[in-house]
C-alpha positions in Angstrom: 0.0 0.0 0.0 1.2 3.4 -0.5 3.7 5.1 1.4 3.0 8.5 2.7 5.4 11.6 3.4 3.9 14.8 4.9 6.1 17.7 3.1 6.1 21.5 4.2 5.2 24.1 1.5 5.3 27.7 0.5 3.6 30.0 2.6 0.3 30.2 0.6 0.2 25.8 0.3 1.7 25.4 4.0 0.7 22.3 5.8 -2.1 22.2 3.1 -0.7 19.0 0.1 1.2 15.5 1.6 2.7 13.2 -0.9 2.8 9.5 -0.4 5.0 7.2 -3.8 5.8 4.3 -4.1 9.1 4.6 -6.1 10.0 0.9 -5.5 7.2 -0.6 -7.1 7.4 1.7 -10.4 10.9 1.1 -10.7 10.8 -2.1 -10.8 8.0 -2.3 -13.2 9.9 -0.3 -15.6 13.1 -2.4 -15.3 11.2 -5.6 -15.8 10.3 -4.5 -19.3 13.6 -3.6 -20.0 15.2 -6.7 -19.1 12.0 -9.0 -20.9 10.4 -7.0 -23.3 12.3 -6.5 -26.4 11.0 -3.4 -27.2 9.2 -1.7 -23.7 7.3 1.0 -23.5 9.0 4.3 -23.0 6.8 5.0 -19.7 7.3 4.5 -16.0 4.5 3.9 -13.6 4.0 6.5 -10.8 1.6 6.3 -7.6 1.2 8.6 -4.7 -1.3 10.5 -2.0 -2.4 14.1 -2.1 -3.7 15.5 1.6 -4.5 19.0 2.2 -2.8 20.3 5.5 -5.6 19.1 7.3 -4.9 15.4 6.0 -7.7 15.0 4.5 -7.7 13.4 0.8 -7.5 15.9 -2.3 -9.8 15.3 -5.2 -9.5 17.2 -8.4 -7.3 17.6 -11.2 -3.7 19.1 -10.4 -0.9 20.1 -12.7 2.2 18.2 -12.4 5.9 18.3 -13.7 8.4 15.3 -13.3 11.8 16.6 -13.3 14.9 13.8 -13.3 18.4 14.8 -11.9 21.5 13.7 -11.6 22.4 14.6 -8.2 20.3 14.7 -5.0 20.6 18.6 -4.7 21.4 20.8 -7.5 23.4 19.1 -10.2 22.2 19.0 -13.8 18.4 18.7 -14.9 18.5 15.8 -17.5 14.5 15.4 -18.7 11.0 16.9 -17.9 8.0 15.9 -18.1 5.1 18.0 -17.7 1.5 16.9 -17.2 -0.7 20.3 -17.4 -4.2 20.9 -17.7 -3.7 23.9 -20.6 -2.8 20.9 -22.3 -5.4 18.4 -21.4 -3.3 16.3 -19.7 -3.8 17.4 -15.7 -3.5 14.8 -13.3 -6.5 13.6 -11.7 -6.7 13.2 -7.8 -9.4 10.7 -6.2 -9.9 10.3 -2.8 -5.9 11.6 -2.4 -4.8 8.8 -5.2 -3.4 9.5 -8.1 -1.3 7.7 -10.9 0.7 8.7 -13.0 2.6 7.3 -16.2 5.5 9.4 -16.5 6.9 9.9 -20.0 3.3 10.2 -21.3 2.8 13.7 -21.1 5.1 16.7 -22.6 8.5 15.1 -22.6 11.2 17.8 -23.1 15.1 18.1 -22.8 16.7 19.3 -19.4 18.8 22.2 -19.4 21.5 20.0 -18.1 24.1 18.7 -21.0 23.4 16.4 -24.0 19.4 15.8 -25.2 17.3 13.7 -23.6 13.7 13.2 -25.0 12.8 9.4 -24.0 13.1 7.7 -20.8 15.1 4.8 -22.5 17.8 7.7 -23.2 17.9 8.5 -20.0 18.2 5.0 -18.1 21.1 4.1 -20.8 23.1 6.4 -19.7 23.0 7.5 -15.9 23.1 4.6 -13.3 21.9 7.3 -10.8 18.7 9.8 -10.9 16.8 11.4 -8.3 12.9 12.2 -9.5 11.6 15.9 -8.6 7.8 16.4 -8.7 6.1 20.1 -8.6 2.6 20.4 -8.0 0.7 23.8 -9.4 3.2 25.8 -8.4 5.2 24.1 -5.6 7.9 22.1 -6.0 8.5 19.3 -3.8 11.6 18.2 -1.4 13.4 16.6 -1.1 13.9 14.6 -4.3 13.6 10.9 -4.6 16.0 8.7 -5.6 15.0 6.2 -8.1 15.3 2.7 -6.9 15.0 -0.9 -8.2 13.0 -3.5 -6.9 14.9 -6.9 -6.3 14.8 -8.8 -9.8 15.2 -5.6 -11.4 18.6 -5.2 -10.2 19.5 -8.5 -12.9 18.5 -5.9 -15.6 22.1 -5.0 -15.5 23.6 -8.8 -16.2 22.6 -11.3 -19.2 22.3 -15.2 -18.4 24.2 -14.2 -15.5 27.0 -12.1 -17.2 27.6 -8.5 -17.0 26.8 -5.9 -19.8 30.8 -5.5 -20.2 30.8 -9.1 -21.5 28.9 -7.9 -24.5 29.7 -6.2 -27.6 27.2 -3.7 -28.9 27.0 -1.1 -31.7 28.2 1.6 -30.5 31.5 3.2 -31.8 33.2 2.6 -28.9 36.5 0.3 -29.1 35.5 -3.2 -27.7 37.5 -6.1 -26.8 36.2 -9.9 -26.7 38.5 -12.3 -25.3 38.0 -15.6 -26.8 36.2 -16.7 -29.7 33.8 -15.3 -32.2 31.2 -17.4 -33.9 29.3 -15.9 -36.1 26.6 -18.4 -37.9 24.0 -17.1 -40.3 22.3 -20.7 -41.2 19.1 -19.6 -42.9 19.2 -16.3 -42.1 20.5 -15.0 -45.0 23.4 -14.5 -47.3 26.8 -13.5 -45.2 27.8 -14.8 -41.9 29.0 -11.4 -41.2 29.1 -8.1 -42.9 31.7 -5.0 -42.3 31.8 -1.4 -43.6 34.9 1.1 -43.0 36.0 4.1 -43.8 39.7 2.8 -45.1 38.9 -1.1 -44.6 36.3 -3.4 -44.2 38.1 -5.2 -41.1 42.0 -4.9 -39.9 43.6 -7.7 -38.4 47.1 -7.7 -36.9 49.3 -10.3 -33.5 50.5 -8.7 -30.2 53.6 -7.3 -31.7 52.2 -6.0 -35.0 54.7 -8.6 -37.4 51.7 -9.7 -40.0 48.4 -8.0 -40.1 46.3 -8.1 -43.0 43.4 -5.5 -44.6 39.5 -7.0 -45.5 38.0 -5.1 -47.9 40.8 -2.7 -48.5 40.2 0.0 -51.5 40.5 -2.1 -54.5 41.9 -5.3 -53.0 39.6 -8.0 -51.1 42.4 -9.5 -48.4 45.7 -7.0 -48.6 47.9 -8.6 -46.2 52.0 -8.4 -45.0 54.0 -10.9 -42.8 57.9 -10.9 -42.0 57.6 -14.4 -43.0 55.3 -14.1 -45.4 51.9 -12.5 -47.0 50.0 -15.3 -46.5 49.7 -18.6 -45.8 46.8 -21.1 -46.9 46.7 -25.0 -46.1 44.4 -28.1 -45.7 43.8 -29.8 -42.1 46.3 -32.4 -42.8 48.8 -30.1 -44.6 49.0 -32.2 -47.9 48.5 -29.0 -49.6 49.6 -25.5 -48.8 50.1 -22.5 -50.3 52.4 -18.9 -49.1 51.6 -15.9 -51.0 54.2 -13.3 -50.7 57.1 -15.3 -49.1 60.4 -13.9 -49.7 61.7 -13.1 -53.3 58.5 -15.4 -54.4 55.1 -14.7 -55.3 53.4 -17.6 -54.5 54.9 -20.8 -53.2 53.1 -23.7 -53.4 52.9 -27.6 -52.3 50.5 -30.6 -52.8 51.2 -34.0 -52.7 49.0 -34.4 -55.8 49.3 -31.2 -57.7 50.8 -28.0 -56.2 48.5 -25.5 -58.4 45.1 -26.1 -60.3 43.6 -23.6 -62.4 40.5 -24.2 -64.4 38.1 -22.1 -66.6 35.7 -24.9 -67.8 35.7 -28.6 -67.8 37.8 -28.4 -70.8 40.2 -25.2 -70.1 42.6 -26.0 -67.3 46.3 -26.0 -65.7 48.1 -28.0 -63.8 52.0 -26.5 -62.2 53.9 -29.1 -60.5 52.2 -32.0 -61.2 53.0 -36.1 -61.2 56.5 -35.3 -63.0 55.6 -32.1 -65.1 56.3 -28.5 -64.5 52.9 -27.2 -66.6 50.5 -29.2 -67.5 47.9 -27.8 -69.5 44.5 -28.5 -71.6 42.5 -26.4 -73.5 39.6 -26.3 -76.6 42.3 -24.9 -78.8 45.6 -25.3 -77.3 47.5 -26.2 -74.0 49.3 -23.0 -73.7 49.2 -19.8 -75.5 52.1 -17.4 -74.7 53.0 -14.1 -76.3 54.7 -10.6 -76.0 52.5 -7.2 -75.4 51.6 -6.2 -79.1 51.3 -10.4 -79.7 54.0 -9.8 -82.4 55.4 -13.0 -81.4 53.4 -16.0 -80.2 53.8 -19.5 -79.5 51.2 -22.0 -79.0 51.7 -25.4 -77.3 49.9 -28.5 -78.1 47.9 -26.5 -81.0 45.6 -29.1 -82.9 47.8 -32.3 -83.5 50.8 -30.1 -83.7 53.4 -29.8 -80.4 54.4 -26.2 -80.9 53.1 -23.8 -83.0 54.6 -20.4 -83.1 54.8 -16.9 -84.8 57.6 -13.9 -85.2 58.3 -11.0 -87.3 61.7 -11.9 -86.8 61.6 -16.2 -86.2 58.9 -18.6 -85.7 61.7 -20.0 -83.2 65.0 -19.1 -81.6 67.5 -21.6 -79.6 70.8 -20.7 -78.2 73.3 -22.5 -76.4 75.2 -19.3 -74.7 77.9 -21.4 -73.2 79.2 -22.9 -76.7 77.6 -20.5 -78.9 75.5 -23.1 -80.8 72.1 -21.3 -82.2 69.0 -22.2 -84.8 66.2 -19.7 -85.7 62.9 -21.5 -87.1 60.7 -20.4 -89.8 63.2 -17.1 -90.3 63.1 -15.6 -93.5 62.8 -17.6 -96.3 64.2 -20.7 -94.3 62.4 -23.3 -92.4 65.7 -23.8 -90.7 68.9 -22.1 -90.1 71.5 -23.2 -87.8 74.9 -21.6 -86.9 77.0 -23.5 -84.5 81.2 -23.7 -83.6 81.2 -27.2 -84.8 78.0 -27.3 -87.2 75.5 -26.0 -88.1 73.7 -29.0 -87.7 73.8 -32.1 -86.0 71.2 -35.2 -86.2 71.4 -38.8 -85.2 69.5 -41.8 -84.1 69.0 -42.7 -80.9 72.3 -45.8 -80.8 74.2 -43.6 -83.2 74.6 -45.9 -85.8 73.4 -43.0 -88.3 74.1 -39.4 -88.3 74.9 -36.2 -90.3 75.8 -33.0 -90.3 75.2 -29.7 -92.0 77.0 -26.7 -92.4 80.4 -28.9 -90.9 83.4 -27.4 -92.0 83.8 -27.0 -95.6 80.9 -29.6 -96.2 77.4 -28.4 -96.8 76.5 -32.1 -95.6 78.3 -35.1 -94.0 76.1 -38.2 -93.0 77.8 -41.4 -91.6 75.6 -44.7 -90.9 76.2 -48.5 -91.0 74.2 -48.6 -93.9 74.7 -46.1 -95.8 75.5 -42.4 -96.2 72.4 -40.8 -97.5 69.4 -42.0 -98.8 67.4 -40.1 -101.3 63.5 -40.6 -102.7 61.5 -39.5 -105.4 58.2 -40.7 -104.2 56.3 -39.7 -107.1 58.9 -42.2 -109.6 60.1 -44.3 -107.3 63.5 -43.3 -107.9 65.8 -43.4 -105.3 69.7 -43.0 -104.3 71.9 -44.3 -101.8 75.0 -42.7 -101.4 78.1 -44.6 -99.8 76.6 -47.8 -99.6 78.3 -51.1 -99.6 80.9 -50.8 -102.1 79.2 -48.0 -103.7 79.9 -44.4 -103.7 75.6 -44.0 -105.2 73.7 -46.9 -105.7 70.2 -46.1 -106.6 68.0 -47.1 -109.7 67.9 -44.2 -111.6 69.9 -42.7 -114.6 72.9 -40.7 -113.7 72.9 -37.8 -115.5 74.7 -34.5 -116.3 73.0 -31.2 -116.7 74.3 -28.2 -119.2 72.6 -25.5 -120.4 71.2 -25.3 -124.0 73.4 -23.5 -126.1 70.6 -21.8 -128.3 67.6 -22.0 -126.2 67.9 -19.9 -122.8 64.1 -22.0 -121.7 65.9 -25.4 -121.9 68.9 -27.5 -120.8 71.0 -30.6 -122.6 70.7 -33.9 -119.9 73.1 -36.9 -120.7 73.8 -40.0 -118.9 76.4 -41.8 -118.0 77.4 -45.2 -119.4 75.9 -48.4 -117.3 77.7 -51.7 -117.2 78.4 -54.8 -114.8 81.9 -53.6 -113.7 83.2 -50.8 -111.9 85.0 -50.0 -115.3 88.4 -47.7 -115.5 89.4 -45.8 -118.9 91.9 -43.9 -120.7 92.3 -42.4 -124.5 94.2 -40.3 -126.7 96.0 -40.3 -130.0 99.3 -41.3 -131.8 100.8 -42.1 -135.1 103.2 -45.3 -136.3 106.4 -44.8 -137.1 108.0 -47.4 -139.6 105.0 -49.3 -138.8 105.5 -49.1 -134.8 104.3 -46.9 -131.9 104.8 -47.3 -128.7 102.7 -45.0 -126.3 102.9 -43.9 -122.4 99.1 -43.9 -120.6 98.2 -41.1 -118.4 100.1 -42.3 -115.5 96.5 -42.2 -113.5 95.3 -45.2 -115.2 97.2 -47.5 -113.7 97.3 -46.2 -110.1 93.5 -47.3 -110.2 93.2 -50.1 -113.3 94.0 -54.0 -112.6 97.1 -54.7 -114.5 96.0 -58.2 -115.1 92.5 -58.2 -115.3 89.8 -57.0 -117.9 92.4 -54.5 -120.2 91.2 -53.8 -123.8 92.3 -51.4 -126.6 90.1 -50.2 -129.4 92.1 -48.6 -132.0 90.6 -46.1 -134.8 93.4 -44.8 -138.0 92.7 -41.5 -139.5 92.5 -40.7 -143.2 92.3 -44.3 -144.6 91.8 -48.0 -143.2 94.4 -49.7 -142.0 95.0 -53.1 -140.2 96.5 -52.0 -136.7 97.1 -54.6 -133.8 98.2 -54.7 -129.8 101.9 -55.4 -129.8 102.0 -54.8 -126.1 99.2 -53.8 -123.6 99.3 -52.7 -120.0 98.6 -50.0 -117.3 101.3 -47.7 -117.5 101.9 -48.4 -122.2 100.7 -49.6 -124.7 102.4 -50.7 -128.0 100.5 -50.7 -131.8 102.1 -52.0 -135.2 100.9 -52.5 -138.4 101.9 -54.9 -141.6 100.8 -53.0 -143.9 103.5 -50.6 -145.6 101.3 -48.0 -147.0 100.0 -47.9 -143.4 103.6 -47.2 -141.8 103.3 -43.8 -140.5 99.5 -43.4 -139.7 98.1 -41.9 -137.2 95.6 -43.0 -135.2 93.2 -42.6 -131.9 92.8 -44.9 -129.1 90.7 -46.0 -126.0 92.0 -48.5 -123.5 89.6 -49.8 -120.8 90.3 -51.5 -117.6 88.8 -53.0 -114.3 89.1 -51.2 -111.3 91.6 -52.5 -108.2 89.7 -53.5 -105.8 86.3 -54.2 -107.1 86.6 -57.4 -109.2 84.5 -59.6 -106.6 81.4 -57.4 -106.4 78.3 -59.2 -107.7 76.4 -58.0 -110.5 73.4 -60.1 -108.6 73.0 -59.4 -105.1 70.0 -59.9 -102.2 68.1 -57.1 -101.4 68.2 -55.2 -98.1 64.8 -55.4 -95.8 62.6 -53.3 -97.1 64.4 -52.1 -100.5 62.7 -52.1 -102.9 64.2 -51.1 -106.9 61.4 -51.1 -109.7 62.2 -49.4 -112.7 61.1 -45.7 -112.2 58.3 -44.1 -113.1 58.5 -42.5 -116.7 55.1 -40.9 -116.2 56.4 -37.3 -115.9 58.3 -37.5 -118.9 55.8 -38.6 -121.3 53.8 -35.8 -119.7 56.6 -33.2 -120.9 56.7 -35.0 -124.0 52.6 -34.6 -124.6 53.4 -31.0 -123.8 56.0 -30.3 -125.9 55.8 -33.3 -129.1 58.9 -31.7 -130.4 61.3 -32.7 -127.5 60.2 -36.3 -128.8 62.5 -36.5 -131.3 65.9 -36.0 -128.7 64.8 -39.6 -126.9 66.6 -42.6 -127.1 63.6 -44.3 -128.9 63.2 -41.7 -131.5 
């Protein structure tokens, strides 16, 4: 029931008003809807007794003003709240009760600092008021002191824990010890969300060594380390990677691959991966690199080719700077152009048994194998050549010809061809004349350094002027010696040709096993009757003709 207080007034009011409250009970009604409600009215419940001087129970309606402060006497007034009849909202007085809920009539600032228009502004931020009440005219002392009822004291503590355990919104610096979860399962699309000024969120250790920028400018995560940038890993540590770690941008590891990268199912990269450096697939190559204006370009695994690749200068360049060796591909007008101390050149099989070079020395070519030097073929004939084969310097079935120009006809050229037989044949020839029926003459000295003395010489002899029986007297390498019977043929003169066998090459089978594989049809004569359809009159320069 209400507590009553008998307080003196002015001289006109004296001994007239008394003024029972019951402060406990409104306080703690308003602090139970702070600490439940989640959004309480901004209102607190007053009661109390008006008595004339006489003590006997007022009735009526009385203007009232609520004043709160922050001290017990003087201090700073923080927020009014007048109740007035000019504006309808007297307080009415029945049987000496009245109640009152403050905050419900004209709520206006104090004249202390800051501005205060709500209750709620006012209980946030003083832990200690003291309630003044005037009545008409009179204001009444002493103030009261607002108080909280038992349970309303826990309005200060959550599940037990005070409000400095919490963080709240205010711009205040705050500081949680322990862990942070943040969990926005069904509640929408980020866990958490941060706005700044400079960066979204800053995070640095005790001693300042790495810290790292969210949301900074530009950049999502800007981050520095004396060890490193960054550092990213799976539980186990089977794959990690450090971003910004020394002299290195990124430094990776993975026990299957240390970097993926993929655009689509059918674009990717693989670096560092089961054996390879780059591995990479694409829809139209596996790598594409080039220089700023693309004036140079090189594609890898383009199509069903390895390398593909474009310059103004070279397709290709490759230099050895130790030994100075260096080729250019696709420069010019070349496919190929090599430059090298040794060769320009060099190409082999993979147990050496064949190789050549070009550009070695003095020789434009020089090829070495256990089968043979060279080997040349005319796929469209069927003609082919085999150089240093066997005992052969060329071995091939084709005709081996000469080439001179025409004499007459600047469009066309002479071709002969060389005498065939079934001996590596040697020969000599010249001219003499008898004398008294006898002449004996030297052979270039040549001819026997490379002719069988003893094997397969002959001598065809051919007079001048008229015919004349002529015979071998003598016949070897190095002379030979004519004569004639016939007197009137004493002093003729005469021309001769004296063939041999070459040293050396007496056992070498006409008829001999083919290799595996060869192969030695009579060539093709197709393009030749075609240049004989197109020109009828070269018809009559052929063998057959």
């Amino acid at each position: 029931m209400p507590v009553e207080k008998e307080v003196a007034m002015g001289s006109e009011t004296a001994n007239r008003w008394s003024l029972g409250r019951l402060l406990p009970v409104a306080a703690a009604a308003f602090c139970a809807l702070v600490a439940l409600a989640a959004a309480p009215p901004d209102l607190m419940h007053y009661q109390g007794v008006l008595r004339d001087a006489a003590d006997d129970p007022l009735d009526g309606d009385f203007d009232m003003v609520f004043r709160f402060w922050n001290r017990k006497v003087g201090g700073d007034e923080i927020l009014l709240d007048r109740h007035l009849a000019s504006q309808g909202q007297a307080v009415t007085v029945l049987g000496g009760l009245f109640s009152v809920q403050i905050g419900s009539g004209e709520v206006l600032d104090g004249t202390g600092p800051g501005t205060y228009t709500s209750l709620t502004q006012v209980f946030a931020d003083y832990g200690n008021l003291w309630l003044e009440v005037q009545v008409g005219t009179e204001t009444l002392s002493p103030r009261i002191e607002v108080a909280s009822a038992g349970y309303a004291l826990n309005a200060a503590r959550f599940e037990g824990r005070p409000a400095a355990e919490f963080l709240d919104t205010s711009a205040t610096t705050q500081t949680k010890s322990g862990k942070l979860v943040v969990d926005s399962s069904g509640q929408g699309t980020y866990g958490i969300q941060v706005y700044g000024d400079y960066a979204g969120a800053y995070f640095q250790d005790v001693d300042g060594s790495g810290e790292a920028y969210i949301g900074f400018g530009d950049d999502g995560i800007r981050a520095y380390g004396t060890s490193r940038g960054g550092y990213f890993a799976d539980a186990d540590g089977s794959g990690y990677a450090e971003v910004g770690v020394g002299d290195i941008g990124v430094n990776a590891y993975g026990t299957e691959t240390a970097g993926y990268f993929e655009q689509s199912s059918n674009t990717y990269a693989r670096i560092a991966t089961n054996g390879y450096g780059v591995r990479g697939y694409g829809y139209w190559a596996g790598g594409v690199f080039s220089d700023s204006n693309a004036s140079g370009k090189a594609l890898l695994g383009d199509g069903d080719r390895g390398i593909r690749a474009y310059g103004e200068e070279y397709g290709g360049y490759f230099e050895d700077t130790a030994d100075g060796g260096r080729a250019a591909v696709g420069v010019g007008r070349y496919g190929v152009r090599g430059w090298g101390s040794t060769a320009g050149a060099y190409f082999k099989d993979d147990d050496s048994s064949g190789y050549a070079y070009m550009g070695w020395g003095d020789y434009g070519v020089l090829g070495r194998g256990n089968t043979a030097g060279g080997s040349f073929r005319d796929l469209d004939s069927g003609t082919y050549l085999d150089a240093a084969l066997g005992g052969s310097s060329t071995s091939g079935n084709g005709a081996k010809n000469f080439v001179q120009n025409h004499p007459f006809d600047p469009s066309r050229k002479i071709v002969y061809t060389a005498l065939e037989g079934n001996e590596a044949g040697t020969y000599t020839r010249g001219s003499g004349r008898l004398a008294d029926g006898r002449a004996v003459i030297a052979l270039d000295e040549t001819f026997g350094w490379v002719t069988n003395p003893d094997l397969g010489l002959t001598v065809q002899l051919t007079p001048h002027g008229r015919s004349c029986a002529l015979f071998v007297e003598e016949l070897g390498t190095g002379t030979i010696a004519v004569g004639s019977d016939d007197p009137a043929c004493s002093d003729v003169a005469f021309d001769y040709i004296v063939h041999g066998l070459r040293i050396g090459f007496e056992e070498i089978p006409v008829v001999q096993p083919k290799r595996e594989g060869e192969d030695a049809p009579i060539p093709s004569m197709a393009s030749h009757r075609e240049l004989l359809a197109r020109e009828p009159a070269l018809r009559a320069t052929t063998p057959l003709e």
